[in-house]
Structures are given as structure tokens and as C-alpha cells.
Legacy VTK file of the C-alpha trace (Angstrom):
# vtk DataFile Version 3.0
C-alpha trace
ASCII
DATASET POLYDATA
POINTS 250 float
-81.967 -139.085 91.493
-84.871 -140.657 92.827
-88.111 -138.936 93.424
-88.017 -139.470 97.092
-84.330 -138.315 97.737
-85.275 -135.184 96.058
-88.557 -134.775 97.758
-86.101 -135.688 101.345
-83.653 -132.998 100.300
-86.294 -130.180 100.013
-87.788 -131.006 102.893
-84.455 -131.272 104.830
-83.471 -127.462 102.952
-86.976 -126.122 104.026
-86.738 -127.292 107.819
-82.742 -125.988 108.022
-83.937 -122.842 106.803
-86.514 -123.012 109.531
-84.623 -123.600 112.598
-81.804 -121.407 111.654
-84.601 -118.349 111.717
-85.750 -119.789 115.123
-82.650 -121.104 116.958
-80.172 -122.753 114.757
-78.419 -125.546 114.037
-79.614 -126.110 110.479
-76.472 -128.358 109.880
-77.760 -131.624 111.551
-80.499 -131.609 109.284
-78.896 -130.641 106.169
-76.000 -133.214 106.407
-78.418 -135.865 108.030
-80.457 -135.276 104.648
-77.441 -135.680 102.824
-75.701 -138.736 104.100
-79.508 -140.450 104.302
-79.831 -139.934 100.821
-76.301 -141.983 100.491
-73.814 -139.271 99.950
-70.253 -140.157 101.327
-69.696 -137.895 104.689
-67.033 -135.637 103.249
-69.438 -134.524 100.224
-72.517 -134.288 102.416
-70.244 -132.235 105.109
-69.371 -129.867 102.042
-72.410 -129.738 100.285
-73.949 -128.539 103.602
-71.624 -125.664 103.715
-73.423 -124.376 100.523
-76.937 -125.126 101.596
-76.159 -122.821 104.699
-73.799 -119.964 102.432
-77.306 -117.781 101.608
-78.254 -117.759 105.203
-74.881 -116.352 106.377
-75.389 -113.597 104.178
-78.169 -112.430 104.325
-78.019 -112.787 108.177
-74.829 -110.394 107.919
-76.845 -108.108 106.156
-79.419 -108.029 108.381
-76.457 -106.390 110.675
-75.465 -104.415 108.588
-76.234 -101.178 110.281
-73.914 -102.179 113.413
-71.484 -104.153 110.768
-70.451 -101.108 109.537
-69.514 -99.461 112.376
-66.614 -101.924 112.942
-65.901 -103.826 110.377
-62.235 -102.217 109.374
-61.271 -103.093 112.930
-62.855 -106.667 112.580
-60.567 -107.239 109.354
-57.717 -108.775 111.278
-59.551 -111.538 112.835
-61.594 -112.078 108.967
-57.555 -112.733 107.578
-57.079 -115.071 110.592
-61.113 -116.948 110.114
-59.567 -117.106 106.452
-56.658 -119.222 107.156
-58.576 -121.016 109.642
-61.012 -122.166 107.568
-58.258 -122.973 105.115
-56.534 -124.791 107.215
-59.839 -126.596 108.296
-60.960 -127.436 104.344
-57.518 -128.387 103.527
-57.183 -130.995 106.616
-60.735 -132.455 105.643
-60.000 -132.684 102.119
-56.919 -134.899 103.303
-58.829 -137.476 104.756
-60.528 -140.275 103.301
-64.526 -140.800 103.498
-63.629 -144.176 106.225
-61.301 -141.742 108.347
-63.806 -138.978 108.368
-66.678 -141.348 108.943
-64.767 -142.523 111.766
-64.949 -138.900 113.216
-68.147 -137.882 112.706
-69.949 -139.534 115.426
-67.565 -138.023 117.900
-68.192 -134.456 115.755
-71.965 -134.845 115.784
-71.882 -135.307 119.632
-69.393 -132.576 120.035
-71.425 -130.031 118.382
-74.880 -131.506 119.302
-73.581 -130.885 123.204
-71.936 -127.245 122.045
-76.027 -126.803 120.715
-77.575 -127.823 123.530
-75.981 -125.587 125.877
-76.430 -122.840 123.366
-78.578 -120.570 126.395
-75.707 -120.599 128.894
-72.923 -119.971 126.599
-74.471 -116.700 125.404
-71.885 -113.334 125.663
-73.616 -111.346 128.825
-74.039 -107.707 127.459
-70.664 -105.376 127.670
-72.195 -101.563 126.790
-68.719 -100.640 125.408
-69.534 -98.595 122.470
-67.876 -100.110 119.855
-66.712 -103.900 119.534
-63.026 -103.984 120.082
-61.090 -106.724 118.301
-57.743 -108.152 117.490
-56.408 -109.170 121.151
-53.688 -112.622 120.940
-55.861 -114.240 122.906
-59.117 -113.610 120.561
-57.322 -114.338 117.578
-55.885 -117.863 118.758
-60.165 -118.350 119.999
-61.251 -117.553 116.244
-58.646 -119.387 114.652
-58.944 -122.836 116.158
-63.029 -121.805 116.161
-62.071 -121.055 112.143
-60.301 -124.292 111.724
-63.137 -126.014 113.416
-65.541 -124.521 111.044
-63.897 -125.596 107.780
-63.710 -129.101 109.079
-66.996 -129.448 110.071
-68.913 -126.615 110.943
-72.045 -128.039 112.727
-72.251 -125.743 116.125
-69.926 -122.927 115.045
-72.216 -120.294 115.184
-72.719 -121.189 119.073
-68.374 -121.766 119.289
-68.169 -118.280 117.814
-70.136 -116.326 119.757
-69.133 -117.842 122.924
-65.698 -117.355 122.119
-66.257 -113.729 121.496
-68.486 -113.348 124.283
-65.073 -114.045 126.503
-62.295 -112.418 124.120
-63.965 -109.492 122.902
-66.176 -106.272 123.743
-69.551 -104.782 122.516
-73.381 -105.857 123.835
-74.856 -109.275 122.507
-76.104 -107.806 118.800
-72.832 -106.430 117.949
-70.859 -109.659 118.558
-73.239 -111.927 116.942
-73.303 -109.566 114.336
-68.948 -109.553 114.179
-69.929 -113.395 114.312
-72.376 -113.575 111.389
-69.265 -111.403 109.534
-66.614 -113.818 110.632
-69.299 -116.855 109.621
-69.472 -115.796 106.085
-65.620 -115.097 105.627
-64.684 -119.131 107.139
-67.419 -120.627 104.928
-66.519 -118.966 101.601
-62.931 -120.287 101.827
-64.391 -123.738 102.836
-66.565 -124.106 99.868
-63.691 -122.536 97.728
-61.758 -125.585 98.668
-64.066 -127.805 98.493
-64.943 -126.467 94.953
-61.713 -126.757 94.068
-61.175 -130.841 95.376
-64.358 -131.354 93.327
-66.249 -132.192 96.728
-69.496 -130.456 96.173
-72.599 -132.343 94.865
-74.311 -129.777 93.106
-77.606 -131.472 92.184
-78.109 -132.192 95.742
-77.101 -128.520 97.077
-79.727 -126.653 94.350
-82.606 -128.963 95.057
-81.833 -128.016 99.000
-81.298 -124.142 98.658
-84.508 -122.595 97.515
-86.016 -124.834 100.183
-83.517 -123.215 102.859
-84.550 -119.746 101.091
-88.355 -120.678 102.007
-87.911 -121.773 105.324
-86.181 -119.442 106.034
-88.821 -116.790 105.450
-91.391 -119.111 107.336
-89.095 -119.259 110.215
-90.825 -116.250 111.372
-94.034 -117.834 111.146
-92.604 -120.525 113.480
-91.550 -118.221 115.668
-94.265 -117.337 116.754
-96.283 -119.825 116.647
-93.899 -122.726 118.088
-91.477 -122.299 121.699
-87.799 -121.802 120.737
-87.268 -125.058 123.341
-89.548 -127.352 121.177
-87.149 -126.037 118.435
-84.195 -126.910 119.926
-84.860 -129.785 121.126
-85.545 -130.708 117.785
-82.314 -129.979 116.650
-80.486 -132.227 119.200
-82.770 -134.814 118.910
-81.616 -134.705 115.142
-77.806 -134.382 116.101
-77.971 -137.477 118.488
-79.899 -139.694 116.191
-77.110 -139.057 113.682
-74.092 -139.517 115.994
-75.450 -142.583 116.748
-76.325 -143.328 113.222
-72.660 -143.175 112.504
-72.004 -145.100 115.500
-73.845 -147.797 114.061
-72.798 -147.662 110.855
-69.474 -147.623 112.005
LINES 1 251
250 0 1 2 3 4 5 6 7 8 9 10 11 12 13 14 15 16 17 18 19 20 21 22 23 24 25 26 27 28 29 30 31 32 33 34 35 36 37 38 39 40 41 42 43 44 45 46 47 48 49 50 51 52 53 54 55 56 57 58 59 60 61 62 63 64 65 66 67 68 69 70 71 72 73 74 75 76 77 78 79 80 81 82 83 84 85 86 87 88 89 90 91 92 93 94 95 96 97 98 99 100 101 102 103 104 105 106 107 108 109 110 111 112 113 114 115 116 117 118 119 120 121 122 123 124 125 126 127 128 129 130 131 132 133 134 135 136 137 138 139 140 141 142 143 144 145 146 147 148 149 150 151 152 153 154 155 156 157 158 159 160 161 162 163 164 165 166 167 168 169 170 171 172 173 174 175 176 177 178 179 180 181 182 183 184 185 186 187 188 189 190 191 192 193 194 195 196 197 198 199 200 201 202 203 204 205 206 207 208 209 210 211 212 213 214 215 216 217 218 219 220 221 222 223 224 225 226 227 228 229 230 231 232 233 234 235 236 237 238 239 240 241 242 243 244 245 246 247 248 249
């Protein structure tokens, strides 16, 4: 690998790491990374669900104290993220990198759209006690939100937790925490699948994850130092630049 790519990728981990602490939407810049570096889409789109794996968790854990609380009622819609994200991996795998190329414009500008109106789409607080889950109409939300996630997964976090804010109960911190839960369960399968179709470029996705692991940490740093907008717009400036990158390309 080139000295540059590798220099790009680190950079690209550190700065995902970064703006996932601050606002997310660590995706764009992890798969933009990727598919500048000359990965085919399908790998890059996989490889970024590993790059972003270590955040989910340890952003679950950081819940864990209301996590706990709920999380035997919450198994239901974990067995239905499950076969979402199966079902999402499994119809990804099935294409071809010129099919899914063909998509991913349309994705990007999808998700860069569901980013941008991030603020508004925020759950307004419900004081129930305890987050109540498992309704039909919840579990349809978080499976096609699932499926979605396997596919692609740019902008799921934001999908989720709007979904939940309008299916489910419990204030803001216990759904996004259910939704950090639910996060970690759809991208295990996916990157189970996408172990298993050999999809994964593992040189690229270690060089990337220790720099996700230190921006990360100076995400807080950021935080205070830089306006959540400037952050965001960031982020969508990245996701538009790629969708029409594709476009291009296409």
C-alpha cells in the first residue's frame, strides 16, 4: 500500500472517530477514505462497518447503567435488528460492485439528507419510566431500519432513533441508549457476513481503527472547542461531495 493511502486512511479513521464523539456521521468519511484510496464500493461499504464496530461498543457501554434496566425487554426487537441486518448483508453481498456503484449516489444523498436533518428528527422526551418495546408497528420500523443498516449503514444511527422516537417510550437517553444496543446487534451480523463473503479488506480496516480509537478520545477536545454546526456541516459537506463523486464516476 502506498505511503499516502495509508497516511489518508489514518487520517480518515482519526476524523470518523472525531465527529462520531461530536455529532456523527463518521461513515461518509470512512467509506469516502476507502473508495478514494481505490477500494471497490462493496468492500469499502464493509470495511467501514468494522472501522465504526469499536465505537458502537463502547458507546453501548457508556449506557450501560440505563441498558440494563431494559435490555431483556429490548431482546425481541435485537432478534428482529438480527435478521434485518441479515437480510441487509445478504442482499448487498448479491450485488455486483457496478450495481451497487449504481446505488450509492442515490444512498449517499439519502443518508446525507437523513444527517442533515438530524436536530428535528430527535425523539421529544416521554418520562415513562422504563422504555417499553416490542409493539408491530416498532418492530416493522427496526426491521426495514435493520435491513437498511446492513446494506449500507451511513445515517442509521439518526433512522434509529427517529424511528424509536415515534414507536417506542422512555426520555431521549434511554432510546438512544436502546439504539446504541440495537446498533451493535445489526452491525455484528453485517460484518459476520461480510466476513464470511470474504468482503472485508483488513489492511485497510487496522490502519483506520486505532485512528478511530484516537479520535475518538479527542472528540471531546473538539467539543468543546469547535460548534456542533461547524461539525455537521462538515459531515454533509463530505456526504454530498461523495454522492456526487459517484455521480460522476458513474
Amino acid at each position: 500500500m502506498p505511503i499516502l493511502d495509508a497516511v489518508l486512511l489514518f487520517l480518515a479513521g482519526f476524523l470518523s472517530g472525531a465527529v462520531n464523539a461530536v455529532a456523527g456521521g463518521g461513515t461518509f468519511i470512512t467509506f469516502g477514505a476507502m473508495t478514494l484510496a481505490g477500494l471497490p464500493p462493496i468492500v469499502a461499504n464493509a470495511t467501514s462497518s468494522v472501522t465504526q464496530f469499536p465505537g458502537y461498543i463502547t458507546s453501548t457501554l457508556a449506557y450501560w447503567h440505563d441498558i440494563k434496566h431494559f435490555w431483556r425487554g429490548a431482546l425481541l426487537l435485537s432478534l428482529i435488528s438480527a435478521l434485518g441486518a441479515l437480510s441487509g448483508a445478504l442482499i448487498l453481498l448479491g450485488l455486483d460492485n457496478p450495481s451497487f456503484r449504481a446505488l450509492v449516489p442515490w444512498l449517499l444523498l439519502a443518508a446525507t439528507a437523513l444527517f442533515a436533518a438530524g436536530p428535528w428528527l430527535k425523539p421529544a422526551p416521554k418520562p415513562e419510566h422504563e422504555a417499553a418495546v416490542g409493539s408491530l408497528v416498532g418492530s416493522l420500523a427496526q426491521f426495514a431500519t435493520a435491513v437498511y443498516g446492513g446494506f449500507f449503514g451511513a445515517g442509521m444511527g439518526v433512522m434509529m432513533l427517529a424511528t424509536l422516537g415515534l414507536t417506542q417510550s422512555g426520555d431521549y437517553h434511554r432510546l438512544n441508549a436502546l439504539k446504541n444496543m440495537l446498533a451493535v446487534v445489526i452491525a455484528a451480523v453485517a460484518i459476520l457476513v461480510f466476513v464470511s463473503g470474504g468482503v472485508i479488506a483488513w489492511l485497510q480496516a487496522i490502519i483506520m481503527i486505532p485512528g478511530g480509537a484516537l479520535g475518538g478520545y479527542a472528540g471531546v477536545w473538539i467539543a468543546r472547542r469547535v460548534p456542533q454546526k461547524a461539525v455537521r456541516g462538515f459531515v454533509i459537506a463530505v456526504g454530498l461531495f461523495l454522492a456526487f463523486y459517484y455521480f460522476d464516476k458513474g
